[in-house]
C-alpha positions, -999 to +999 in steps of 0.1 A: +000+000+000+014+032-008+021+052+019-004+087+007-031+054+005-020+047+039-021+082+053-055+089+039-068+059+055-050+063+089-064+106+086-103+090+075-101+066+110-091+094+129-122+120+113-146+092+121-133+083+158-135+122+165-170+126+153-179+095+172-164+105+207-175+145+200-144+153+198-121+177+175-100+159+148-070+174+158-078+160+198-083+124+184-053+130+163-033+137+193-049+106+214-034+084+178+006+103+179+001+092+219-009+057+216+016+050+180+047+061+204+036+032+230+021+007+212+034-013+185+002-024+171-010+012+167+002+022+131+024+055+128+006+091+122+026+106+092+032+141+084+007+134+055-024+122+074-014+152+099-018+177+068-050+161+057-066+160+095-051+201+101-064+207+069-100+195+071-104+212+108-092+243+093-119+242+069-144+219+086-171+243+084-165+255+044-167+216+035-196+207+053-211+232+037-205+223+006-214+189+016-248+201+022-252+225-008-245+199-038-253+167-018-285+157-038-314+143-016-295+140+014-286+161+044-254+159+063-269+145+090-285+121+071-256+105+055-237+078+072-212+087+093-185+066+069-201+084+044-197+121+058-160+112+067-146+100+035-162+131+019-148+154+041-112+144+037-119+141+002-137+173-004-105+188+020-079+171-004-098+181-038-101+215-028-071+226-013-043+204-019-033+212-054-006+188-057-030+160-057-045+152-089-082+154-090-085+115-105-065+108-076-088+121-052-116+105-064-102+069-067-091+073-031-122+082-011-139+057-035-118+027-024-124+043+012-160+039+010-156+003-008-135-006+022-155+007+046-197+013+040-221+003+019-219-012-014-244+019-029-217+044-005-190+042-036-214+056-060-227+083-037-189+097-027-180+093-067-209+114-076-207+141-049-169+143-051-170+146-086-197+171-085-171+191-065-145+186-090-166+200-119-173+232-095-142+233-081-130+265-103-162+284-091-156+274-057-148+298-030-118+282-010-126+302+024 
């Protein structure tokens, strides 16, 4: 597994253990660099998932709203919570990392949401994320 595959999963687990303890990303972050330095069998936090976790808490409330806006037929609330997550850090790495090609993106959160939800979840995240990318030059970053 390459290791940007392996930091977008490793920054995805952390995003969804935060929203289900009600805590911030960069608090459950923390609690992962803690437990990797004593335990063996925690895998390592890497300066890439720290990016992608910084970066969508930075913006957390600019994605979720476009979440919300071009999501069709569902509400944020609504979505799974696998769901929500792999959109966020994709919607985070689509929009603002620029070194990361758009196809990239894509293929990414969509192998996320194979791995982890649904078998109707990697349709839903291709569609919305891809609705994003189409957009994303009309997109107000901020």
């Amino acid at each position: 597994m390459a290791a940007r595959n392996k930091a977008r999963k490793r920054a995805f687990q952390i995003l969804f253990e935060a929203e289900q303890r009600g805590v911030d990303p960069k608090t459950a972050m923390a609690d992962w660099i803690r437990l990797a330095r004593t335990d063996d069998r925690q895998p390592p936090v890497t300066e890439y998932t720290m990016r992608l976790v910084e970066g969508y808490a930075a913006h957390a409330p600019r994605i979720d709203e476009l979440l919300s806006t071009y999501s069709v037929g569902w509400t944020l609330d609504r979505m799974p919570v696998v769901d929500r997550n792999v959109l966020r850090l994709g919607a985070y790495e689509l929009i603002w990392e620029d070194d990361v090609p758009d196809a990239v993106v894509l293929d990414e959160a969509v192998q996320l949401a194979k791995e982890f939800s649904t078998a109707e979840s990697p349709a839903f995240v291709n569609g919305l994320l891809a609705r994003l990318k189409d957009l994303k030059p009309t997109l107000h970053r901020d």
